[in-house]
C-alpha positions as CSV (number, residue, x, y, z in Angstrom):
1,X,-88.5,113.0,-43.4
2,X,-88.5,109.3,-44.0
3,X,-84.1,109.3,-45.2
4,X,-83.7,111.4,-41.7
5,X,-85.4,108.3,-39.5
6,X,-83.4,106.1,-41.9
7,X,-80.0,107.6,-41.4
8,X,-81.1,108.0,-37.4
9,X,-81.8,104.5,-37.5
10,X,-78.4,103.5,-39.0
11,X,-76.8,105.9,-36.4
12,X,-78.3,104.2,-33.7
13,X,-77.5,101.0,-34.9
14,X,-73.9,101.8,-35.7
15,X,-73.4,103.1,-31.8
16,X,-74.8,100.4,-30.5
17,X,-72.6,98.2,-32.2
18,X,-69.4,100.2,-31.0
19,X,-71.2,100.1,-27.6
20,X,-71.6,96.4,-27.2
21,X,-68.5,94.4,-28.2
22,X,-65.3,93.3,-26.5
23,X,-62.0,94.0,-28.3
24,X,-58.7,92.3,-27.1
25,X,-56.3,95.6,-26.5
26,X,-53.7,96.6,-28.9
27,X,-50.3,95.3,-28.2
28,X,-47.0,96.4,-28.4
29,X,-43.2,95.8,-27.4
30,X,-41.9,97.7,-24.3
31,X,-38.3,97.6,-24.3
32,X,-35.9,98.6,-21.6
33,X,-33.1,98.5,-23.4
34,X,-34.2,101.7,-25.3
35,X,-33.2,104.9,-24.2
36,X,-36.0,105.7,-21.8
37,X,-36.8,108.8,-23.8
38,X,-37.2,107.0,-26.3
39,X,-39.5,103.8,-24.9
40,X,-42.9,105.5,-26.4
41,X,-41.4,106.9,-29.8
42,X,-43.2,103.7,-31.4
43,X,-46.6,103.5,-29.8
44,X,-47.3,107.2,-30.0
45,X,-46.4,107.1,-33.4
46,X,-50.2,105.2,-34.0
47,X,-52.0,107.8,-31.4
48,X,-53.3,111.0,-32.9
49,X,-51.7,114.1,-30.8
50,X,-55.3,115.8,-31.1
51,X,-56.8,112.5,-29.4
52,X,-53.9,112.8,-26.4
53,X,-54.7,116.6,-25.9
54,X,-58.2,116.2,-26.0
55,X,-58.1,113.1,-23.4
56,X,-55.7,115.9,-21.2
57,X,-58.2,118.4,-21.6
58,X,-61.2,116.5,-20.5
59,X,-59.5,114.7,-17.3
60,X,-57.3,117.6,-16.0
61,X,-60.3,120.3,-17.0
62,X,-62.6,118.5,-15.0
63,X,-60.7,117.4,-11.9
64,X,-58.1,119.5,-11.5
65,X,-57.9,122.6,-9.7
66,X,-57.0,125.5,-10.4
67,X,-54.9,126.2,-7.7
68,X,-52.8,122.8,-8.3
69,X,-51.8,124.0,-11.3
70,X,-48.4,125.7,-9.9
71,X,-47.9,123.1,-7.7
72,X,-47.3,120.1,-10.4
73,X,-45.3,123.3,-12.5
74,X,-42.6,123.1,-9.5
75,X,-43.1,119.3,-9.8
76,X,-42.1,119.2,-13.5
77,X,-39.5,121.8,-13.0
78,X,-38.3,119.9,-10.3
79,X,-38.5,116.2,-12.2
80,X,-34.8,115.7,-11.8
81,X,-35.2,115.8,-8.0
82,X,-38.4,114.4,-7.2
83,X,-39.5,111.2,-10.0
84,X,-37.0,108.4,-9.8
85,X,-35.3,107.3,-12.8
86,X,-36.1,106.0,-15.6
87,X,-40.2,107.1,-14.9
88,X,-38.4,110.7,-14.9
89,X,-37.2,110.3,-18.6
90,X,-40.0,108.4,-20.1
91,X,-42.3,111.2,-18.9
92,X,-39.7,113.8,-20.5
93,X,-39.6,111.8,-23.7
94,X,-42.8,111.1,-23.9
95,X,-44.5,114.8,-23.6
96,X,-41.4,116.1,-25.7
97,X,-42.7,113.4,-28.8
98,X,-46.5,114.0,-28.0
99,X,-45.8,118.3,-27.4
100,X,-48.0,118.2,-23.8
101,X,-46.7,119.9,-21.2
102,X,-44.6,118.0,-19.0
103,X,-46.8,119.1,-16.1
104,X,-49.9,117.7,-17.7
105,X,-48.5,114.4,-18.1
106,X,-47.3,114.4,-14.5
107,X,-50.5,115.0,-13.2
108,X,-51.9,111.7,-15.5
109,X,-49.8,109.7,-13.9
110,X,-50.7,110.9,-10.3
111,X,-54.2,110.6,-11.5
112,X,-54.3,107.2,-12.1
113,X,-52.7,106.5,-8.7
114,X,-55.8,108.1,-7.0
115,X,-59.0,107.5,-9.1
116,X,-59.5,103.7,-10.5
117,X,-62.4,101.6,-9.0
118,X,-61.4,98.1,-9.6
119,X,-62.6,94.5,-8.6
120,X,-59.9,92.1,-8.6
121,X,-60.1,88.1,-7.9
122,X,-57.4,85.4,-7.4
123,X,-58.5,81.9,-7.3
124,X,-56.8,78.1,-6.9
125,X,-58.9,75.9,-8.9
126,X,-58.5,71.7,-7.9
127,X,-55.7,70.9,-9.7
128,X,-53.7,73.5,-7.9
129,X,-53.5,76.3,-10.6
130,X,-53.9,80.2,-9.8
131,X,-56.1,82.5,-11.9
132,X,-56.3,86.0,-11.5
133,X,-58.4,88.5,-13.1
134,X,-59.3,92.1,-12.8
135,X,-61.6,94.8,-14.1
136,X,-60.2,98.3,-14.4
137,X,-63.3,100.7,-13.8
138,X,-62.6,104.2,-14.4
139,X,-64.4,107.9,-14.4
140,X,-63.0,108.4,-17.8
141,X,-63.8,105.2,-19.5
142,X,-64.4,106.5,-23.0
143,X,-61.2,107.8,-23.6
144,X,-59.6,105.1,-21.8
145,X,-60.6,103.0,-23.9
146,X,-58.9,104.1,-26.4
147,X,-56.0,104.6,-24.8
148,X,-55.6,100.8,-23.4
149,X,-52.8,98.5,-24.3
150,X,-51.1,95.4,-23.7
151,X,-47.0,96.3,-23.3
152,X,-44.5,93.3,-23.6
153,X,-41.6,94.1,-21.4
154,X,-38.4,93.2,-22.7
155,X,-34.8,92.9,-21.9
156,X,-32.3,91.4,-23.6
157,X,-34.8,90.3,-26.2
158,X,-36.3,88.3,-23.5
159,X,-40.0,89.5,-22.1
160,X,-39.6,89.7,-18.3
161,X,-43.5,90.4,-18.0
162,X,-46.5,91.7,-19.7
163,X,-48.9,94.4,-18.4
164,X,-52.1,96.5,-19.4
165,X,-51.4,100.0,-19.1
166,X,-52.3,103.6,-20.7
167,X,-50.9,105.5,-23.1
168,X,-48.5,107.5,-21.4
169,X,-48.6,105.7,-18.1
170,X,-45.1,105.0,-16.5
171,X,-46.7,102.8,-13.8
172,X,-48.2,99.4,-14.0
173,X,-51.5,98.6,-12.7
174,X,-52.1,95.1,-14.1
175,X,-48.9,92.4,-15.2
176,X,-47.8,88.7,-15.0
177,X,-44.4,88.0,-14.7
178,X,-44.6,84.5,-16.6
179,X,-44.0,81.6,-14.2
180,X,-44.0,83.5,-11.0
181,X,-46.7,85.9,-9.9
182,X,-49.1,88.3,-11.3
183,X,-50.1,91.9,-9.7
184,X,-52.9,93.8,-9.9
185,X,-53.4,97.5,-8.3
186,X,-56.6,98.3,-6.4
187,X,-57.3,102.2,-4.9
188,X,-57.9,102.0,-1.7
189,X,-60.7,104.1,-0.3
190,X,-63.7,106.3,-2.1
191,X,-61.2,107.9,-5.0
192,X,-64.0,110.7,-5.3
193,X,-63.6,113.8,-7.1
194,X,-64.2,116.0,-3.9
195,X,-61.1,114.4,-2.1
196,X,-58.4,112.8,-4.7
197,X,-56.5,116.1,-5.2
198,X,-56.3,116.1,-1.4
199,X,-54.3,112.7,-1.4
200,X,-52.1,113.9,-3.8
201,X,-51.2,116.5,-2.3
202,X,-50.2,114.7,0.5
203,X,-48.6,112.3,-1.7
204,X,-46.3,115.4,-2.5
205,X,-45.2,115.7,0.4
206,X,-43.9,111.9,0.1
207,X,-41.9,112.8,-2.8
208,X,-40.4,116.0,-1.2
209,X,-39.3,113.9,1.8
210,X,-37.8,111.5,-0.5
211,X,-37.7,107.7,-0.2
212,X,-41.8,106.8,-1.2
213,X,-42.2,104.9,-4.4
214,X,-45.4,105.8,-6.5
215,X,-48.1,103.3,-5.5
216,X,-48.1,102.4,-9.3
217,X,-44.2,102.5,-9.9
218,X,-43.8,99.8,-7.1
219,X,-45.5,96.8,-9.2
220,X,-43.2,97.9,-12.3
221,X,-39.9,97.7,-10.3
222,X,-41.3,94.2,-8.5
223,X,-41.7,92.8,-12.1
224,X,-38.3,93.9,-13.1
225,X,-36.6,92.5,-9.6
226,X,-38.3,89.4,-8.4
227,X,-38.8,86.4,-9.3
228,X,-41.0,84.7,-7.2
229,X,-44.4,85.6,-5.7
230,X,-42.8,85.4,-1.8
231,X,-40.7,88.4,-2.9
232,X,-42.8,89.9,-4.6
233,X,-45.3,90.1,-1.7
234,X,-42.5,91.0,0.6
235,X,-41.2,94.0,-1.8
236,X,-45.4,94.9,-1.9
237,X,-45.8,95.1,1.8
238,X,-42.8,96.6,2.7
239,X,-41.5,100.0,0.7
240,X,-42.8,103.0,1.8
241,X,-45.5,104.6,-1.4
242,X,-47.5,108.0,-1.8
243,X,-50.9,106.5,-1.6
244,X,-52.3,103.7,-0.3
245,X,-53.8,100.8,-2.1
246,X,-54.4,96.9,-3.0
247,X,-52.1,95.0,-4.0
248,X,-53.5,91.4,-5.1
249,X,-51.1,88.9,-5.7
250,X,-51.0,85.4,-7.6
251,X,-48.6,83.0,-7.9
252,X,-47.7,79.6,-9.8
253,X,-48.0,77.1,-6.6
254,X,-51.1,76.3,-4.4
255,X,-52.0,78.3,-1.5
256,X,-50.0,81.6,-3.5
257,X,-52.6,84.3,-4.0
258,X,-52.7,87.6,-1.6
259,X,-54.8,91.0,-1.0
260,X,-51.9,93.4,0.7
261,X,-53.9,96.1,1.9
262,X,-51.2,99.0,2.5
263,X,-51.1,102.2,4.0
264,X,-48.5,104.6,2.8
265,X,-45.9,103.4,5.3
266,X,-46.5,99.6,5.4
267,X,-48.8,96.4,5.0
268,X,-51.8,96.9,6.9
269,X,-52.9,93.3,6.4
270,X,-52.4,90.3,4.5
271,X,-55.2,88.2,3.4
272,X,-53.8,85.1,2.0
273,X,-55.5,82.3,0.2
274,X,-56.3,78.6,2.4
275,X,-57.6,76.7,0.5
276,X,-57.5,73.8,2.7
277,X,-60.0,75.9,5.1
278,X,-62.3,77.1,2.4
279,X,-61.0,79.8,1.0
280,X,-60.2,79.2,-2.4
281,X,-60.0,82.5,-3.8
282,X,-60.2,86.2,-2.8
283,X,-62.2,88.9,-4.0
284,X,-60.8,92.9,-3.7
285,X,-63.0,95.9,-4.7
286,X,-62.1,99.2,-3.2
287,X,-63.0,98.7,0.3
288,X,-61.1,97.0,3.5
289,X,-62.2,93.0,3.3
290,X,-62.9,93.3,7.2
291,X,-65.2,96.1,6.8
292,X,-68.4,95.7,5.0
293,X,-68.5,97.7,1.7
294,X,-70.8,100.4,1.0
295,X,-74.5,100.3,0.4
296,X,-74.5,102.1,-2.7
297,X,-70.7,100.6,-4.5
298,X,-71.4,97.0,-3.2
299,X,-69.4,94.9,-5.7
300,X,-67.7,92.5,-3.6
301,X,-70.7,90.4,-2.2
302,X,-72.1,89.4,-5.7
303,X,-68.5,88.7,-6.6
304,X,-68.6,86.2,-4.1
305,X,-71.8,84.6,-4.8
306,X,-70.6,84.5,-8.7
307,X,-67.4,82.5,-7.7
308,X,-69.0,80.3,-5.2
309,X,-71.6,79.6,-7.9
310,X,-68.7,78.5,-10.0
311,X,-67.1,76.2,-7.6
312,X,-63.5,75.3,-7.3
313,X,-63.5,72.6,-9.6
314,X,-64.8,75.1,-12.5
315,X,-61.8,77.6,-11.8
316,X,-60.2,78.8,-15.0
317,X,-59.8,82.1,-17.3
318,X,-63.7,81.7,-19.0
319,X,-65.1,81.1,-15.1
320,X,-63.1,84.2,-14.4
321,X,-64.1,86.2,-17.3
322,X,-67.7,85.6,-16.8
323,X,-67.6,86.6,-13.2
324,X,-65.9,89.7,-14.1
325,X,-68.2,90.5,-16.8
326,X,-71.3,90.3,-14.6
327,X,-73.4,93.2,-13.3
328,X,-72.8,94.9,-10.9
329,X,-69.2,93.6,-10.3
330,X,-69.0,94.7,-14.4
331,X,-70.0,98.6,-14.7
332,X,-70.8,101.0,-17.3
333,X,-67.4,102.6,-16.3
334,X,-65.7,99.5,-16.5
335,X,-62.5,99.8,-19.0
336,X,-61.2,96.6,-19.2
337,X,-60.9,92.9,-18.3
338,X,-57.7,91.1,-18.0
339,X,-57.3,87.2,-16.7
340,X,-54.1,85.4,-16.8
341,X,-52.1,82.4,-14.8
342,X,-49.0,83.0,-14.0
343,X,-48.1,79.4,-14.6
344,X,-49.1,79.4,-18.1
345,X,-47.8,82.7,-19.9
346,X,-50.0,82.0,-22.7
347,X,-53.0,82.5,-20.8
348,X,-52.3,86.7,-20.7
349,X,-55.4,88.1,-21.9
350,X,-56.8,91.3,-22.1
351,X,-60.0,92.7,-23.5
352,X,-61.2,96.8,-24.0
353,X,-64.7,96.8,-22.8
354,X,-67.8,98.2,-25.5
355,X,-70.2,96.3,-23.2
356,X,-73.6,97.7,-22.0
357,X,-73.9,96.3,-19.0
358,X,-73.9,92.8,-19.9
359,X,-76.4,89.7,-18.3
360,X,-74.1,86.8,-18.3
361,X,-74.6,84.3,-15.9
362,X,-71.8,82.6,-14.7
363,X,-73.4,79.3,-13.0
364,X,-75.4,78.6,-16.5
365,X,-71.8,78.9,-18.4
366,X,-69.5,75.9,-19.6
367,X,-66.0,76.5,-18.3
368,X,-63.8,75.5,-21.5
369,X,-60.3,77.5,-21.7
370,X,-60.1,80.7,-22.6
């Protein structure tokens, strides 16, 4: 009896352990001067095929219906036609090294374009720089986890940008292209189970019409093209995508930091940082910042009293951090955390979250660097 309560106890204490600790996310090289087919060959390589099916299985099992199941077939047999190049052939390449179906990993990459609750903040501190930082909530946040990473995108041996993304993920939801701006992605709207597939399948009809970007694609090809934050926020605003969403911008000079709230067709609004009227920085959950967000997924308003407990002067990647890891703007299904500065590449940081529901307090921290 008593070595079964011993071993429970060491169970328990080993789960909590894994449960309640912050690891920075694997990183690797992302080169685009591979063969797209090939760009994945090297970071599958350290993912266990049993780990990728069984992270297919639980997400498409559970969301996706049955009757959707055809439709992303004709997708996938259609590829050629319908997914721009290169996404096309890294989605080939990478179900032909992992042996999904190319269907399934279609369907992943829609997913993500449909169900991520995020809070994202930009902020200018006094001396003019721009932080940004996000946390990338998710239903699936165990596996998720293990399928985070930090991608260095290269050309020409040069990186052009860094992101977080998913295994398998064409798009890019989180980046910094180093001395210009930096892009998060926000879903716009509820993202519930009951409705997502329904958005997507309106989103089809985007890509049978031709023309619409995926909402996640768009932030890729901004990092690969511009190379300064008033382009980038121009290219945001302006090309037609299959869902809408948030983008937040930051940029390296004061006053650049932007929530684009977009509908499929154009910019909807753009909330820009002025600081010189009070509004140092700008919060985005999942919700229109003119509307007030809903009683029961309320993250932006403690968000807000966080940073203004901070204060401008205290503006920097820990102040950030902290915020970000604070209930209830940090949740259970919280994946991870990423802060950077555009104006100081070094600053890209990214952390896989093992957290509990943390209690830091932000106002009782000391703001050193990150």
């Amino acid at each position: 009896m008593w070595k079964g309560i011993v071993i429970l106890v060491i169970w328990v204490g080993i789960v909590q352990g894994e449960r309640n600790h912050t690891v920075a996310a694997p990183r690797y090289r992302f080169d685009l001067d591979t063969p797209p087919e090939k760009r994945w060959d090297h970071i599958v390589k350290d993912w266990d095929d049993k780990l990728l099916q069984h992270f297919i299985n639980e997400t498409l099992n559970d969301y996706l219906p049955e009757a959707v199941i055809p439709i992303l077939e004709t997708i996938a047999n259609a590829a050629d036609r319908l997914i721009p190049s290169p996404y096309r052939q890294e989605m080939e390449g990478f179900a032909k090294n992992t042996g999904l179906k190319l269907s399934d990993v279609i369907a992943l990459n829609l997913e993500y374009e449909f169900m991520t609750f995020c809070t994202s903040i930009v902020a200018q501190n006094s001396n003019g720089q721009i932080w940004h930082g996000r946390n990338m909530d998710y239903g699936f946040v165990d596996a998720l986890r293990n399928m985070t990473i930090i991608a260095d995108v290269t050309r020409n041996g040069k990186v052009i940008y860094t992101g977080t993304t998913f295994v398998g993920f064409c798009g890019m939801l989180t980046g910094m292209r180093p001395n210009a701006f930096s892009i998060t992605v926000d879903a716009r709207g509820s993202g519930s189970k009951a409705d997502w597939w329904k958005n997507a399948l309106e989103a089809f009809n985007a890509l049978f019409i031709g023309g619409a970007s995926f909402s996640s694609f768009l932030p890729r090809e901004v990092f690969e093209s511009e190379t300064n934050y008033h382009d980038a926020v121009e290219k945001l605003s302006k090309r037609q995508i299959i869902a809408p969403v948030y983008y937040i911008v930051g940029g390296v000079k004061p006053g650049e930091g932007a929530v684009i709230t977009r509908d499929r067709l154009k910019a909807k609004d753009v909330w820009s940082l002025d600081p010189d009227n009070g509004r140092w920085y700008v919060v985005e959950t999942n919700y229109d910042h003119w509307l007030p967000p809903p009683s029961g997924d309320d993250r932006r308003d403690p968000a807000n009293k966080f940073m203004k407990a901070v204060g401008q002067k205290n503006v920097n990647g820990t102040a950030i951090y902290d915020v970000l890891s604070t209930p209830p703007v940090y949740r259970s299904a919280t994946v991870y955390t990423a802060v950077m500065s555009a104006a100081d590449p070094s600053t890209y940081k990214c952390w896989t979250r093992y957290e509990f529901l943390p209690t830091v307090k932000p106002w009782t921290e000391d703001y050193n660097e990150i």
